[in-house]
C-alpha positions, 0 to 999 in steps of 0.5 A: 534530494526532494527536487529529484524526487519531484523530478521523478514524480513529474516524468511519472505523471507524463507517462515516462516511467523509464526516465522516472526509473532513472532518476530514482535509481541515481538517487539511490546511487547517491544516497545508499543509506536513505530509506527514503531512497529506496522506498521512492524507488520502489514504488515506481517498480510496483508501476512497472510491474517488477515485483521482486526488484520492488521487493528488494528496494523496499527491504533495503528501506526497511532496513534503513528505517526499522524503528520508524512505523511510517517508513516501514508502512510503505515499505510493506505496501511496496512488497507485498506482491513481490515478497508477501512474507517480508511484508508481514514482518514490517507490518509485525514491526509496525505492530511492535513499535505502536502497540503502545499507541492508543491511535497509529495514523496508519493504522487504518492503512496496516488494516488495509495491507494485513486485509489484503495479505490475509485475502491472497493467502487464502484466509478470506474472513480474516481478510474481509474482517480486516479490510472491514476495519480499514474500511470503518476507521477510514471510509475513504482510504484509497482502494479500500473501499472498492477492495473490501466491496470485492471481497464481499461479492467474492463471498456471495455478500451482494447485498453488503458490497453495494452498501460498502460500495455507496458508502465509499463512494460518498467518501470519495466521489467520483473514484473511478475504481469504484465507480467501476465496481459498482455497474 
């Protein structure tokens, strides 16, 4: 199965999302039960802007996968534009099965998301604190630095999305997201 996986990355990273598509979908085929099946299929949907079919195949690997927080990690990260309630729930799931955890490897990563869903619903501080304690527990995460940096200029906080935005920069130099944000 990795090397369909990796077959699949390639063809994604060669611009040919639809063969990419193929192949997961086959491998789902063949292994209905994986999880990692279906979470490998539904980042490929997000790519290609199908939403909703993204969100099925993502609950279909959280249901495979309710007890470890790591799957159900990405299966929150691939539903929440498709299905923002689904997402929740996983991350809830997450929360039960690490409340114990004094550190979560992902926890910065689950900031980041509840960040994001809290944004798009319309709870902007929340999601800004959110965001902010992704972005302070991991600085160079991918995309929230440039995320929270947004956030703070949407609320008229100029001056603190520049800082976020230096700071996130020194953690990921040359990121072209947020080299962008910052002209």
């Amino acid at each position: 199965m990795d090397a369909e996986f990796d077959r699949a990355y390639a063809l994604h990273e060669e611009g040919r999302d639809e063969e990419a598509l193929a192949v997961l979908r086959a491998l789902v085929e063949q292994h209905p039960e994986s999880a990692e099946a279906h979470l490998s299929l539904a980042p490929m949907l997000v790519v290609l802007g199908r939403f909703a079919d993204s969100a099925e195949s993502a609950r279909l690997g959280a249901e495979r996968a309710w007890n470890d927080p790591y799957l159900l990690v990405r299966a929150a990260t691939t539903a929440w534009h498709g299905d923002p309630a689904a997402a929740k729930v996983y991350l809830g799931r997450v929360d039960e099965l690490t409340g114990w955890a004094p550190s979560f490897a992902l926890e910065a990563e689950v900031w980041h998301l509840k960040g994001l869903l809290a944004w798009s619903e319309g709870e902007r501080e929340t999601g800004v604190e959110l965001l902010a304690r992704a972005f302070a527990a991991d600085p160079g995460g991918l995309g929230v630095g440039a995320d929270l940096a947004l956030a703070l200029t949407e609320l008229g906080r100029s001056e603190a999305a520049a800082t976020v935005l230096e700071q996130a920069l020194a953690a990921r130099p040359g990121d072209a997201r947020l080299l962008a944000h910052r002209d």
